[in-house]
C-alpha positions, 0 to 999 in steps of 0.5 A: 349376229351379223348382217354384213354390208351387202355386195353385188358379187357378179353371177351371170348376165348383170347391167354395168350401169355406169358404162351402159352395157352389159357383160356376162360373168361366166368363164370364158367359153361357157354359155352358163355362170358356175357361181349360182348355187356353187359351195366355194371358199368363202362358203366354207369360211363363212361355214366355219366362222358359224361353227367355231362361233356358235351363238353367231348367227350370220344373216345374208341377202339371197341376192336380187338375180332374177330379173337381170338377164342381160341383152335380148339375144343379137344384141351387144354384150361384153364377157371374159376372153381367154386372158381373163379380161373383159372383151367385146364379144359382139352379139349374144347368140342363143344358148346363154342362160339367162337369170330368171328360174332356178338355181340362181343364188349367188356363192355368198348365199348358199352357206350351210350355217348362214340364214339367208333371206329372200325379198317379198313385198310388204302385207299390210293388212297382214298375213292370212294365207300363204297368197299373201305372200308375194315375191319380188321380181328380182329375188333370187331363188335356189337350191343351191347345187347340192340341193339344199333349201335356199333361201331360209325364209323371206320377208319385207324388202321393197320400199324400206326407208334407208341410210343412203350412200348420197351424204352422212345424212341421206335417206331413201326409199329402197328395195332389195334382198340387202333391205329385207335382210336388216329386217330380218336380222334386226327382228331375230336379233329382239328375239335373241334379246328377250331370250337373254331377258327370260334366261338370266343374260343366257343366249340362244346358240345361233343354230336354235335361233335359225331354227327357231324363225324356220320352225315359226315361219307363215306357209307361203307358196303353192304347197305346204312346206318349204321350195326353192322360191320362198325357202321355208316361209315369211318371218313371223316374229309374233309366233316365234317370241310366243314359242320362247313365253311359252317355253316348257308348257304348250311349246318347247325350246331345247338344246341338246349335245349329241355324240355320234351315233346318239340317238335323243327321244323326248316324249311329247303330247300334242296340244289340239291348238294346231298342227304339231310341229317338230324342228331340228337345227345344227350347225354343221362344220365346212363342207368340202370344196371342189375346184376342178368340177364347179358348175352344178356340182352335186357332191353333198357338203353336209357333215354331220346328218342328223335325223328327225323322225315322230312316231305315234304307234305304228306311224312314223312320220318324216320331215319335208324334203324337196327333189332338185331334179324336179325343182317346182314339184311340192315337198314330199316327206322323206329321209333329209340327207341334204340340210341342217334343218329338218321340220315335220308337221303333222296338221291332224295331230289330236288333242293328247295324242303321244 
């Protein structure tokens, strides 16, 4: 498992706090950054280190964009001339996109295989109800430009207790996505550890991991499911353990291989202790790149697109889907032809029903 050191990678308008001014990062002539939710190399590479290593889980921050929309507009600001160099550009004129809704995920977040984790402020009393869950003013959001759910999931990353670059021996009190990530990193990473414990030194591949944390996430946000805030809810690592102690009675953990064209059917009975919750995850290999098209490029960087679907007589339920054209609308159920993850619940499953 991997939390990497977390690097600023410039997207949009940011403040260039050592020299006091501010740039925007898009290309010369643009009024908006292709690099928010934009698949590029180092997506892929990441994509591929996933496949080619597939009990390597890589957890990276969503970045911390929301709330740096760089000078009011008439103000100075700095940005790319035609040579590629950074020039003064005089006053911000209107028309350049700032960093405070949607799609502002920068490329090292938006990886297929990756768990990318957003900030909220800590609970504590404890979770109860998804408004308990309250975002940060600088987390970033997806989707990414294909549409896919970004980030994973959130969890504590406001005022943590950090190493700091300031001496060998310095700590301070920090908040970021880069703090809430080593949360959620170092937590997963016990789960991994007391799967080893009840499996004989076995480990769970990195995409049952990813699934795992997605299948036992808290509801946060407005409406059931997953958005485009809060990707599929807050890490609840008491639930996800319970699953794996629980593993072959009332919960169930299992790893299949499938070939293409495969269909896998597992009989299952709901329990009557809660919803019944179904979830699949896959590491998928690299999508494709496109470099002459880039900002809001909607071509589908999913490979393999794996289904899950539960049926009960003559019902048949889907798992949640979110529509990027319509980014603050609720999770409908659909067909998911976008993500590596899919998830249904189905809150009024009786008890022993098949």
């Amino acid at each position: 498992m991997l939390n990497p050191e977390y690097v600023e990678y410039p997207s949009g308008c940011f403040d260039c706090r050592r020299d006091r001014y501010w740039e925007f990062k898009g290309e010369f002539g643009t009024t908006e950054d292709y690099k928010f939710g934009y698949y590029d190399t180092d997506s892929q590479i990441w994509d591929s280190i996933a496949y080619n290593a597939p009990y390597y889980l890589i957890v990276k921050a969503a970045g911390n964009n929301r709330n740096v929309n760089g000078p009011e507009v008439g103000e100075k600001y700095f940005r790319f001339g035609a040579t590629g160099s950074i020039i003064d550009a005089g006053n911000r004129p209107e028309g350049i996109s700032d960093n405070d809704s949607y799609d502002i995920m920068p490329t090292y977040g938006v990886a297929k295989n990756i768990l990318t984790v957003g900030a909220v402020f800590p609970i504590p009393a404890g979770y109860s109800q998804p408004s308990d869950v309250v975002l940060t003013s600088f987390t970033s959001w997806g989707p990414t430009d294909d549409g896919r759910i970004k980030p994973d999931i959130v969890t504590d990353g406001v005022n943590l207790y950090s190493p700091f670059s300031s001496g060998n021996n310095a700590y301070a009190y920090l908040s970021g996505t880069s703090m809430a990530t080593p949360v959620a990193s170092g937590s997963i990473f016990l789960l991994q550890e007391y799967y080893s414990k009840l499996h004989a030194g076995a480990f769970m591949r990195a995409a049952s991991l990813k699934g795992l944390v997605i299948h036992t996430a808290d509801e946060a946000g407005t409406d059931p499911g997953p958005d485009y805030k809060h990707g599929w809810g807050l890490l609840n690592m008491e639930r996800a353990a319970s699953v794996l102690t629980s593993n072959n009675t009332d919960q169930l953990l299992r790893e299949e291989v499938l070939s293409n064209g495969q269909t896998f059917t597992l009989p299952v009975i709901a329990s009557g202790k809660g919803p019944l919750v179904a979830t699949i995850s896959w590491t998928d290999p690299k999508g494709p790149v496109n470099t002459t098209n880039r900002l809001n490029n909607t071509d589908r960087k999913l490979i393999n697109d794996l289904d899950i679907r539960v049926s009960s007589g003559a019902t048949t339920y889907q798992p949640y889907i979110l529509n990027p054209l319509n980014r603050a609308a609720p999770a409908s159920q659909g067909d998911n032809n976008l993500d590596n993850v899919e998830k249904i619940v189905i809150p009024g499953a009786l008890p022993g029903q098949a």
